[in-house]
N, C-alpha and C positions, 0 to 999 in steps of 0.2 A: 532280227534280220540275219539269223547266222544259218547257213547253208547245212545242207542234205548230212553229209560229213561228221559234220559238229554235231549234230542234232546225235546221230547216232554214239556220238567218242562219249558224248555226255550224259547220256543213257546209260549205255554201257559201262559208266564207270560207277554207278547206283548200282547195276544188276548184273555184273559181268559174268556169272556162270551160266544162270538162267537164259540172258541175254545173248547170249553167243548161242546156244543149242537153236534159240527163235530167230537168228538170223542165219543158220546153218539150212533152216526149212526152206529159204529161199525164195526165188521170183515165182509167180505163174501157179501158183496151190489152186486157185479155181477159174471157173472159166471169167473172161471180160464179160460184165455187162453196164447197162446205162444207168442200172438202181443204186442209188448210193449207199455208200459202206455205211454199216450202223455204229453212230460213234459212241461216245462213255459219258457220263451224265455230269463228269468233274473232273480235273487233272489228278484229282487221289486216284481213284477208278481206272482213270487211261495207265499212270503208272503199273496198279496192281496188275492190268492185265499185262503189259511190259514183263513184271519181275515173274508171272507164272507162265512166258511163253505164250502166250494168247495173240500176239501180235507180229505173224513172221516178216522177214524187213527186207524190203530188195537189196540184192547182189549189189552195190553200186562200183565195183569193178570187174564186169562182166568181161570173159573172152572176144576178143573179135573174132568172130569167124571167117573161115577160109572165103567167105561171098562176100564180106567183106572190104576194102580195103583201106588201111588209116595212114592220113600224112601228120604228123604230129611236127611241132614244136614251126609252126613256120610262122617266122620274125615277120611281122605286119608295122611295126614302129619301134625307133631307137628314138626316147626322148627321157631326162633329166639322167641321163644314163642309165638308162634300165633298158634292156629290150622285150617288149609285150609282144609274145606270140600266141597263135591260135592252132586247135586241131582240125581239122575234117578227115572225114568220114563219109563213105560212095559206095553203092555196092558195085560190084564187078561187071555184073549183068545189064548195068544199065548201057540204055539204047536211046539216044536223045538228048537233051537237057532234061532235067528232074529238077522238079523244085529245091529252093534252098532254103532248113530252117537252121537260125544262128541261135543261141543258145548264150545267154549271159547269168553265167552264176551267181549266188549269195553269198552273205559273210561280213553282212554291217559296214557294208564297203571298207573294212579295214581286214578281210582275208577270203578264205575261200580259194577255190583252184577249180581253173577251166575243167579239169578232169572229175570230178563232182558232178559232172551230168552225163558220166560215159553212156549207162544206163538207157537214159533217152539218147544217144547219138548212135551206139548200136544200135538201138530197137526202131531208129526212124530212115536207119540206113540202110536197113532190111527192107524196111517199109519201101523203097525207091527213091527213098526223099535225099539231099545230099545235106549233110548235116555239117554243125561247125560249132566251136565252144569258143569263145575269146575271154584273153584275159585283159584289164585294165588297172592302172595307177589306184590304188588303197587313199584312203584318208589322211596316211600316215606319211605319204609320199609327194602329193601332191592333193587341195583341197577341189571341190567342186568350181569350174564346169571341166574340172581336168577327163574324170572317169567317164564322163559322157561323151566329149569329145574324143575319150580311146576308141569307146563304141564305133563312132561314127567312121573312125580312118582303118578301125578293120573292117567297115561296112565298102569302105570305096578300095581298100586292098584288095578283096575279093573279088566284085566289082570285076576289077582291070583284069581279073583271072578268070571269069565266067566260062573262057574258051578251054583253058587247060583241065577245069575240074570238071565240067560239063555239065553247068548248072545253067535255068534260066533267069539271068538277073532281073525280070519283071514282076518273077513269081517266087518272093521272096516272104516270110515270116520270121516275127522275132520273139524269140522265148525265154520270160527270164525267172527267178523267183528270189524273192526275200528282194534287199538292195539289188538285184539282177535287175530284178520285174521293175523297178523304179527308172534303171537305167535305160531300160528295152523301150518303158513309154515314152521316156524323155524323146529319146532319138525318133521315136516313131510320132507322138504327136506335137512335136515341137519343129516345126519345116523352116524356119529363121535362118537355119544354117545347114546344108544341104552341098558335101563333099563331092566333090569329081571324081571320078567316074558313080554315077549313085542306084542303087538298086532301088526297085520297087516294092516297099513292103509294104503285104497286101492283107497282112493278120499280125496280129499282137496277140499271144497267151503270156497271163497275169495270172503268176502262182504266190499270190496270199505278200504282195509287195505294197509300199509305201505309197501313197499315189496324194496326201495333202500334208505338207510338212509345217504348213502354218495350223494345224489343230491342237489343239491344248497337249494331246500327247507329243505328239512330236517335236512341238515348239521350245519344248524345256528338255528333250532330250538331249542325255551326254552326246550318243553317238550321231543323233542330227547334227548337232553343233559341231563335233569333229570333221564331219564329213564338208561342212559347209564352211569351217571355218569363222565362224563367227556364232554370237549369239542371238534370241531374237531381235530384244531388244534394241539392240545396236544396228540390225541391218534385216527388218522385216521383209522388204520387198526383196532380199536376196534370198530368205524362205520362202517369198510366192512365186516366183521367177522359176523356184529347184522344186518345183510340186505340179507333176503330170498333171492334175485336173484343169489349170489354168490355161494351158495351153490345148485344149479339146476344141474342135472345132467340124463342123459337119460331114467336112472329107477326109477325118483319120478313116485308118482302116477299119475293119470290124476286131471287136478285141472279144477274149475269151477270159474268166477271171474265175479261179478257185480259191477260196479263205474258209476255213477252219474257225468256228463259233469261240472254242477252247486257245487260239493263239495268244497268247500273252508279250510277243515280241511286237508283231504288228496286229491291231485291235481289227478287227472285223468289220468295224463303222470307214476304215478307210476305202473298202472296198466296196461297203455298202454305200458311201459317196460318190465314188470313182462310176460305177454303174448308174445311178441319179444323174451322174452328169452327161455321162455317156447319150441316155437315152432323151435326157435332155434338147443333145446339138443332132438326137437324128443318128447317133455314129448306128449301126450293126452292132448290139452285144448281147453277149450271155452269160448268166450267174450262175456258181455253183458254190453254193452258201452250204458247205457242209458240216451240221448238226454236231459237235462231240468230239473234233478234230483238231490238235494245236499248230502251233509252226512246224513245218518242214512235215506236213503230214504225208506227204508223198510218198517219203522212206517207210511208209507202211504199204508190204503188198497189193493188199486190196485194195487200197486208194490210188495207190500207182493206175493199178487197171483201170479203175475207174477213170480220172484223169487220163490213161490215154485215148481210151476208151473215145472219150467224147470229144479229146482233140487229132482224132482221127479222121469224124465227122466236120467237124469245124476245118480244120486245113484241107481236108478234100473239098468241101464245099469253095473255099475262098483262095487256093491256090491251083 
């Protein structure tokens, strides 16, 4: 579950000359389209191509541009003393309310940083969309339902600010990946608790996150158990209570889910459930079950595209 970032620090420190030249190639090498990126047939493979530059890596601290413009560090809550703030990002030219996508990072819920998805906030802020990254309480700081409930009071922070940034809080999406994407569904298909002032989210994109924590893998995990504070053993239903699928019901939104066959952090079958269930209760979704691809496959150019690619169509269509 470890974020965009990580994914590349740790690459990069197996391949670092090679590595660097292939992330120097940069964003945008061919055009978008809808056909999926051809992945590698084993993580030796995926590597080799890594160490021979085979795999350019997006920018992920891209420029803001002048059309632009970002309000960064803004305090959304002061709790165990810490203060959690959020960025956004608007373009200049907008004329109206513009949709809002919020954006929840990775990083095994014990790291990660809001700015790990600049990438996508410029590139969605261009798009017209009004964008925003939040950060929340780590595992290490506070145990679950703390990070969800961060999610949810920058969800109503916002919210109270629709007027000033110039968003419409009806036509809202939440986008997360790794522990992000876990957190995004929580808030989104779990409606039990439901903060004032409260926006409408109207789409969920699920980039390759945790979605059943009572499954043999998850259930013995270290960093589950961290995050939850407890083990299964001892407090079972506090693992089905913290697993997106159980709380799916007819009127979530439509959700959007990319997983990597190759991910070894979060297994493939979670997603492959999460979709099962989905389609299950009726919800709207869509699978992008890509062949040859691991965690955090996004920081691969061409998967980037891809992934925006198709959630350019999905939030148009649903926002």
């Amino acid at each position: 579950m470890k974020s965009r970032s990580q994914l590349i620090r740790i690459v990069a420190a197996c391949f670092i000359g090679v590595l660097a030249a292939a992330a120097l190639a940069g964003c945008r090498t061919t055009p978008a389209t809808g056909e999926p990126p051809s992945g590698y047939s084993s993580r030796p493979a995926l590597a080799a191509a890594l160490a021979l530059g085979r795999i350019p890596l997006v920018d992920t601290e891209p420029p803001v541009p002048d059309s632009v413009e970002a309000h960064r560090d803004l305090v959304f809550r002061e709790v165990d003393g810490l203060e959690l703030a959020l960025d956004l990002y608007r373009s200049t030219a907008l004329d109206g309310r513009a949709p809002l996508i919020v954006f929840v990072h990775g990083g095994s819920w014990r790291g990660g940083d809001r700015d790990d998805y600049r990438r996508y906030l410029v590139d969605y802020a261009a798009k017209g969309y009004v964008t925003a990254s939040v950060s929340y309480r780590f595992a290490q700081q506070a145990t679950y339902p703390a990070a969800v409930d961060d999610v949810r009071r920058a969800l109503a922070w916002l919210a109270a600010r629709a007027d000033v940034y110039g968003f419409d809080p009806q036509r809202v999406a939440l986008v997360g990946g790794s522990a992000g994407a876990h957190l995004a569904m929580m808030v989104a298909y779990d409606q039990r608790v439901v903060l004032e002032p409260a926006l409408t989210i109207r789409a969920v994109v699920n980039l390759y996150g945790p979605a059943d924590l009572t499954s043999e893998f998850a259930r013995s995990h270290p960093t589950v158990e961290d995050f939850l504070g407890a083990e299964y053993e001892a407090a079972p239903d506090l693992f089905r209570r913290a697993s997106p699928i159980v709380h799916i019901t007819p009127d979530d939104p439509p959700t959007l889910v990319f997983h990597g066959t190759l991910d070894d952090v979060v297994p493939v079958e979670q997603s492959d459930e999460l979709i099962a269930r989905l389609q299950a209760a009726g919800v709207p979704s869509s699978y992008h079950r890509l062949d040859g691809w691991p965690h955090t496959m996004d920081a691969a150019v061409e998967v980037n595209e891809y992934c925006q690619y198709h959630m350019d169509r999905f939030l148009s269509r649903y926002l």
